[in-house]
C-alpha positions, 0 to 999 in steps of 0.5 A, a space after each residue: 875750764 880750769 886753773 892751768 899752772 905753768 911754770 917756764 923756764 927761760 934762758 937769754 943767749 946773746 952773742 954780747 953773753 958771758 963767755 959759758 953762755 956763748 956756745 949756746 947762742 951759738 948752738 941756736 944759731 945753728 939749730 935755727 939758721 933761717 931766723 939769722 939769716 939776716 945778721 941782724 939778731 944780737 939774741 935769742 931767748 929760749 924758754 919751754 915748760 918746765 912745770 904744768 899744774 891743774 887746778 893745784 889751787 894752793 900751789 897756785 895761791 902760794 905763787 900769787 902771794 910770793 911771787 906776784 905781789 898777791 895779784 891773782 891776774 893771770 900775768 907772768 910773774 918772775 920766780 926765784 931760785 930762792 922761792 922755788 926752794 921755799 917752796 919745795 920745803 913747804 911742800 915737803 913739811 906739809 908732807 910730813 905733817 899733814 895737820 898743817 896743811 891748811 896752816 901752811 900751805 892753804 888751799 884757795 878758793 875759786 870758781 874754777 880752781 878745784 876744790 878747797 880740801 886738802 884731799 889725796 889730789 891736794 898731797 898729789 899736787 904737793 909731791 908734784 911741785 916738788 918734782 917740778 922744782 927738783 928739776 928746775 934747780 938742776 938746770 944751771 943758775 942762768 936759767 930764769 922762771 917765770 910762773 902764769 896761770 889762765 882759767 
């Protein structure tokens, strides 16, 4: 048992879509003729991994704070574009300076979040997040994100 992070990507396809978005709903349809066979689907959402984070407890505890209203419950909270940037900056001026890492970015802890230092997994999990987010940012602004947590 530990805190697993998550972060997914999700893109909503209808065929009522912006005119760039329709040939991807199309391409679904092809990839995937069995579920419209019945001709009654209007849409289809899209959605995998784009990050995966264990027990990162600071990134975990900044994701509450910003992006789940500080409620740590495990539920689906929406990210944006915005706030993955915010972070990514925080994550790399905690790189730059080590000293603020407990100021900046604290770790959080919890039974099953690992431990509160800020060790060499703690800076791991800081250059981590970064590639995780430098490749969310190049998928194309209708994409969405959404971050969950279990432990």
């Amino acid at each position: 048992m530990g805190l697993d992070m998550y972060l997914e990507a999700r893109i909503h396809l209808s065929k009522y879509a912006d005119e760039k978005l329709r040939p991807k709903e199309a391409l679904i349809r092809t990839v995937l003729p069995e579920m419209f066979k019945s001709g009654n689907m209007d849409y289809v959402d899209v959605m995998f991994e784009a990050g995966y984070w264990r027990k990162a407890n600071a990134i975990h505890k900044w994701f509450v704070d910003h992006c789940a209203e500080g409620k740590d419950d495990c539920r689906p909270a929406y990210v944006e574009r915005e706030q993955l940037v915010e972070l990514r900056n925080l994550c790399e001026e905690v790189l730059k300076n080590k000293k603020k890492a407990k100021d900046l970015l604290p770790p959080e802890e919890g039974f099953f979040f690992g431990t509160p230092e800020t060790d060499d997994w703690y800076f791991e999990a800081l250059t981590d997040t970064i590639e995780i987010i430098d490749k969310c940012l190049k998928l194309p602004n209708h994409w969405d994100f959404v971050y969950k947590s279990s432990w």
